[in-house]
C-alpha positions as CSV (number, residue, x, y, z in Angstrom):
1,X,124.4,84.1,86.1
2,X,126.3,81.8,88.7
3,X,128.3,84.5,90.2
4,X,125.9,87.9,91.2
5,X,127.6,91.4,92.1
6,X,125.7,92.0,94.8
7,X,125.1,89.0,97.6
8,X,122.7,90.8,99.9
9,X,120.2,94.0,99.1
10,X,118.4,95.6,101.5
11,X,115.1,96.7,100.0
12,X,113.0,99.2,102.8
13,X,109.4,99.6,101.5
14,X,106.3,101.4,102.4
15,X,103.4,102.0,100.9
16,X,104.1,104.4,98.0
17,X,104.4,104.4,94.3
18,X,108.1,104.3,94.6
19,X,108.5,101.6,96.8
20,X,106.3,99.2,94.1
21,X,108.6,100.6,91.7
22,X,111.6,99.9,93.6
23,X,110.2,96.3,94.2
24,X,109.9,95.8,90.6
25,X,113.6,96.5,89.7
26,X,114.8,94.9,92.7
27,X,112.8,91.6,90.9
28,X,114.5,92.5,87.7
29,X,117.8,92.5,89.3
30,X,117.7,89.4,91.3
31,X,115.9,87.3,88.5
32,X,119.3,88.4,86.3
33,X,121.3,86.9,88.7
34,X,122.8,90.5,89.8
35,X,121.1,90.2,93.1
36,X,121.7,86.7,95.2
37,X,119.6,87.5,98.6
38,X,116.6,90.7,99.3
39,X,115.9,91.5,102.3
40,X,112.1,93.9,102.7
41,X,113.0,95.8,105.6
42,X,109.7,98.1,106.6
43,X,109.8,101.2,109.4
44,X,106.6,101.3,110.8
45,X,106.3,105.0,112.7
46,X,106.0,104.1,116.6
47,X,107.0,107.2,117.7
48,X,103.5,108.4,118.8
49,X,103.1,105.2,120.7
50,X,104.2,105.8,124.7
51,X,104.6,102.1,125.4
52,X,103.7,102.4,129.3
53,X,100.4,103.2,128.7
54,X,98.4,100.0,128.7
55,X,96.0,101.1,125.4
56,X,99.2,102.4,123.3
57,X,100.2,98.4,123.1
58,X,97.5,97.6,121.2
59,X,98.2,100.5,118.9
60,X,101.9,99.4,118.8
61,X,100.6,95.6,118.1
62,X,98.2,97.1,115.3
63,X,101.4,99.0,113.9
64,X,103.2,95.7,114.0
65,X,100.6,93.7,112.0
66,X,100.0,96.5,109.0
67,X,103.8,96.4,108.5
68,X,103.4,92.8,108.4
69,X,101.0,93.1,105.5
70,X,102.9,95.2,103.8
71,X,105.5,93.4,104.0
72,X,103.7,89.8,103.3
73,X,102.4,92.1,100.0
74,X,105.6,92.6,98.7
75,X,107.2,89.5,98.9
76,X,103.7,87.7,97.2
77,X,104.9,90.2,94.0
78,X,108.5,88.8,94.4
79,X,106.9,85.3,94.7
80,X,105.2,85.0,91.8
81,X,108.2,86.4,89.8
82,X,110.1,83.3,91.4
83,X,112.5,85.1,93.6
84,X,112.2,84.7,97.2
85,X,113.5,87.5,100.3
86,X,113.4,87.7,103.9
87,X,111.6,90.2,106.0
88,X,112.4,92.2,108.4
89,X,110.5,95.0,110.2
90,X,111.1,98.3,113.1
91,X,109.8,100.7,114.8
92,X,111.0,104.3,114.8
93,X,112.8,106.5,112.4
94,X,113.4,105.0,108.7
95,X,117.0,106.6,108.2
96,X,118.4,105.7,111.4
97,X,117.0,102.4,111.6
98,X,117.9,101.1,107.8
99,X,121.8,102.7,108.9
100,X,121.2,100.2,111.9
101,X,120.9,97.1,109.9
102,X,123.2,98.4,107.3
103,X,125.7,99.1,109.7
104,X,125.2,95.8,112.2
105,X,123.3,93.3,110.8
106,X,125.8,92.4,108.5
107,X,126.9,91.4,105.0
108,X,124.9,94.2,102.8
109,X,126.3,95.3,99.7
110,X,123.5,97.3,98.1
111,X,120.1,99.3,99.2
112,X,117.2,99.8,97.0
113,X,115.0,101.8,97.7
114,X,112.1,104.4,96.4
115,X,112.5,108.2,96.4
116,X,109.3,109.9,97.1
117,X,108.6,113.2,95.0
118,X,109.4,116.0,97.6
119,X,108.9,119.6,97.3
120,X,112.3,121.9,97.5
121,X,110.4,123.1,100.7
122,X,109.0,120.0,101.8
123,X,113.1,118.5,101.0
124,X,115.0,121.1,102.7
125,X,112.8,121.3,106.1
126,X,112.2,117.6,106.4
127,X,115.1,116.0,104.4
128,X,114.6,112.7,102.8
129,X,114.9,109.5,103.7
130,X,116.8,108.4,100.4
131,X,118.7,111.8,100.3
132,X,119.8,110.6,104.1
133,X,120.6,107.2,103.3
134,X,123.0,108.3,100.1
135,X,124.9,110.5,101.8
136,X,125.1,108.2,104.9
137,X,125.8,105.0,103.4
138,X,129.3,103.3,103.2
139,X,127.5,101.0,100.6
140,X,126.0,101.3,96.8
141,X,122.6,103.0,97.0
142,X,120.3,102.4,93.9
143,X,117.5,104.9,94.3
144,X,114.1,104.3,92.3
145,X,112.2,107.1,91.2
């Protein structure tokens, strides 16, 4: 297909089930030609991390690396199904920071992303990241269960 419907995906992963899941149909997608450019965007939680103390850094640069891995995971799966992405990474809170990129890093027409099994409980005291992102999102929002 010359001419995909969707130019640039953003695809935030972790490392659950869904996310795998959402990797492979994010594959599917872009080897039909639907999808022209992924991005793999992971959030990597630095929130315990009080970057003035001089041992936390190391936790922070520990953080850093295993999102890194994750991230160098997913795109060997993408790899070997011929379709190449770019990463990106953060630190902080997923919602709020895959809004940031969605809303200022320009040129996204499409998210893709996993939706983990969460309780009613679990759902209405926490809220979900995917649940966030769909109601948030001036763009498409694929969700992969």
């Amino acid at each position: 297909m010359s001419n995909p419907i969707f130019h640039k995906a953003l695809l935030p992963v972790d490392e659950s089930e869904q996310s795998h899941r959402a990797v492979e149909k994010a594959a599917e997608l872009a080897a039909a030609g639907i999808i022209e450019n992924l991005v793999l965007f992971n959030v990597y939680d630095s929130s315990s991390v009080d970057i003035t103390k001089l041992h936390n850094q190391e936790k922070l640069d520990e953080l850093r690396q295993n999102s890194l891995a994750l991230l160098k995971k997913y795109e060997g799966i993408l790899k070997e199904k011929g379709i190449t992405c770019s990463l990106k990474r953060g630190g902080g809170d997923p919602a709020a920071l895959i809004m940031d990129v969605i809303d200022n890093d320009g040129g996204y027409d499409l998210i893709i992303m996993g939706s983990r099994r969460l309780s009613k409980f679990q759902e209405l005291a926490f809220g979900s990241v995917s649940d966030k992102i769909a109601r948030l999102s001036s763009i498409p929002v694929l969700i992969i269960k």
